[in-house]
C-alpha positions in Angstrom: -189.1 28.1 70.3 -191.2 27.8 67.2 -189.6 25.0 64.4 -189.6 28.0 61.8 -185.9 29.8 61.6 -185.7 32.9 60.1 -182.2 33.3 58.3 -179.1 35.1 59.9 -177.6 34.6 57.1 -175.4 38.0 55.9 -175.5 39.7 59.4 -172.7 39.6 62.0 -172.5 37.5 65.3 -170.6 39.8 67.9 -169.5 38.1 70.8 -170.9 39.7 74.3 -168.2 39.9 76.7 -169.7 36.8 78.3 -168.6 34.5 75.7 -164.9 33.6 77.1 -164.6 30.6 75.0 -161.2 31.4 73.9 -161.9 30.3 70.1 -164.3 33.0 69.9 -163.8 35.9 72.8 -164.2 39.4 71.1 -165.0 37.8 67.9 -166.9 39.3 64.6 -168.2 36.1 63.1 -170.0 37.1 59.4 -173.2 34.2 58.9 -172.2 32.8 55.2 -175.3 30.1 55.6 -177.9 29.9 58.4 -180.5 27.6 58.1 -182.7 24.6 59.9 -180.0 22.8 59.0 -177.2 24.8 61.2 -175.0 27.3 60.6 -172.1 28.2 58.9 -169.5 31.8 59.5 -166.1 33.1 59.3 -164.6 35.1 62.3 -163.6 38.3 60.4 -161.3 39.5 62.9 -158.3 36.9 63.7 -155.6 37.5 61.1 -152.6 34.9 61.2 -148.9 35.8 60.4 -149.5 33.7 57.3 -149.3 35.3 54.5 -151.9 33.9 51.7 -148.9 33.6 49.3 -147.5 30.6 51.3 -150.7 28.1 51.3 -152.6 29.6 47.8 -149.8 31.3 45.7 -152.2 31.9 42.9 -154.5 34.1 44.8 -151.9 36.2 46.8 -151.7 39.2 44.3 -155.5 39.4 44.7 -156.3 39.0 48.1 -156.7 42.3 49.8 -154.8 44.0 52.9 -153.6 42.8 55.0 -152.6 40.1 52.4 -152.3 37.2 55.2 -154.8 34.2 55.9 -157.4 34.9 58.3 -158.6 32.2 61.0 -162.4 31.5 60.2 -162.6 29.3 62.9 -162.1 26.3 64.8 -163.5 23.8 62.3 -161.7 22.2 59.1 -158.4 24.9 59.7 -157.0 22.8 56.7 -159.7 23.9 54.3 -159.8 27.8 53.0 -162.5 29.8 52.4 -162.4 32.7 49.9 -164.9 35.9 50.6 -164.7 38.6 48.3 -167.1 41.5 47.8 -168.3 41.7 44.0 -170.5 45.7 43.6 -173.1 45.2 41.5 -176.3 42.4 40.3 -174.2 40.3 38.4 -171.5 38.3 39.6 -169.0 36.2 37.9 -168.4 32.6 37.4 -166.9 31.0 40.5 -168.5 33.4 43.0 -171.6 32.6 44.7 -173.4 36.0 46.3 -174.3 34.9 50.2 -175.6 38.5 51.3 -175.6 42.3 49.0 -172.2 42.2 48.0 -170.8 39.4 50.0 -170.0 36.1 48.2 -167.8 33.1 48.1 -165.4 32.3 46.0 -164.6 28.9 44.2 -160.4 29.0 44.8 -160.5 26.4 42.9 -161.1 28.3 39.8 -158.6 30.7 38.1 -157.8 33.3 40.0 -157.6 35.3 36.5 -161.1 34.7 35.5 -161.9 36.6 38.9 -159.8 39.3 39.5 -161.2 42.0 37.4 -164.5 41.5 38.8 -163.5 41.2 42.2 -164.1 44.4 44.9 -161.8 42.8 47.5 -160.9 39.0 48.8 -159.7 37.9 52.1 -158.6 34.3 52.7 -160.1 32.5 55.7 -158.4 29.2 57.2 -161.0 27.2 59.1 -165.0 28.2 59.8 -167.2 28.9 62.5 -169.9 25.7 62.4 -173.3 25.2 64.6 -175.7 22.5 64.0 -179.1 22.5 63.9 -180.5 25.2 66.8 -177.6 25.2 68.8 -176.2 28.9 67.6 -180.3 30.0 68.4 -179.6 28.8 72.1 -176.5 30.7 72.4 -178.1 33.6 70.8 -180.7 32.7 73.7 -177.9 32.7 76.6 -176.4 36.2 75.8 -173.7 34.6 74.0 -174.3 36.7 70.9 -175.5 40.0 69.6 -177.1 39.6 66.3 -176.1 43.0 64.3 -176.1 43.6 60.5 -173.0 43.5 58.2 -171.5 46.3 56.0 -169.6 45.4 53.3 -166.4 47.0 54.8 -166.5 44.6 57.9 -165.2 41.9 55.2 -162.3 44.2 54.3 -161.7 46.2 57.3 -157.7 46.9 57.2 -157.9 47.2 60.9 -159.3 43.9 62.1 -157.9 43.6 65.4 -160.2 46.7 65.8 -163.4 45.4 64.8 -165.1 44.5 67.6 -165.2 47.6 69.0 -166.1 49.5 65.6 -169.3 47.2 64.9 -169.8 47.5 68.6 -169.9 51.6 68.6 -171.6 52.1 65.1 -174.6 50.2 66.7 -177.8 52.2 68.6 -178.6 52.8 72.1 -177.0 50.4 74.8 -175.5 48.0 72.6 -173.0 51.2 71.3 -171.5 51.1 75.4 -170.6 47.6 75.0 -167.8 48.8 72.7 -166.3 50.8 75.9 -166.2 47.5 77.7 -162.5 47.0 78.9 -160.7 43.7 78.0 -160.0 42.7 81.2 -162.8 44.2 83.6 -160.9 42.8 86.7 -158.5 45.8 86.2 -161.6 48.2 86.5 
């Protein structure tokens, strides 16, 4: 493998229906940072019962539907992560653009200063973290397909859905995958 990495960042880790580690099985994970230095994601389609009202009250009437904290992942699940989709070149104070209309949001600032400028915002609990190389092997081992992002994966209001969606919208072979039943014992 050749010491030059090109970025992921911005485009969507699907897992393949090999990947059974239970922290990530049928997971759409969106690459916020992707570097020689590691990477970093949320999984964009575990949604919690929490609703974002109970751990950041100041963000709740912004955050989009469903209105409830997502699970980024299995690292630092005490630490939130605002993602938020701002149209345009320009984006506000306390929003940093990571991909086209995808950014991050500082939820430490006021949540008024954002709110007219923001296109949507889901709350993430927790990210997805590889150091350096490692998510290249599992890339490597099938664990992965490496698909770009819409803007609407962020806000899909179906998320338990997803998979399959960015599954079937892709070409050729990788479009049957979507098909691919949940338990293939049953087949």
């Amino acid at each position: 493998m050749s010491s030059e990495v090109s970025s992921l960042t911005g485009r969507l880790l699907v897992a393949t229906p090999a990947l059974t580690d239970p922290n990530f099985e049928r997971a759409v994970v969106l690459l916020l940072d992707h570097d020689r230095g590691g990477s970093l994601g949320v999984v964009l389609n575990r949604p919690t019962p929490v609703d974002v009202g109970d751990i950041l009250q100041a963000w709740a009437e912004i955050a989009g539907a469903p209105g409830v904290v997502f699970q980024g992942g299995p690292v630092s699940l005490d630490a939130a992560l605002g993602v938020a989709l701002i149209p345009g070149s320009e984006g506000p104070l306390g929003w940093r653009r990571v991909h086209g209309a995808i950014g991050l949001v500082d939820l430490d600032a006021p949540p008024e200063v954002l709110a007219a400028e923001l296109g949507f915002l889901r709350i993430f609990a927790g990210y997805a973290g590889w150091g350096p190389g490692q998510l290249e092997d599992e890339v490597e081992e099938g664990a992965w397909y490496v698909v770009d992002s819409e803007p609407g994966d962020v806000s899909s209001p179906d998320p338990e859905r997803l998979w399959r969606a960015v599954l079937r919208r892709q070409r050729g072979e990788l479009a049957f995958v979507a098909t691919y039943p949940d338990d293939p014992s049953l087949n």
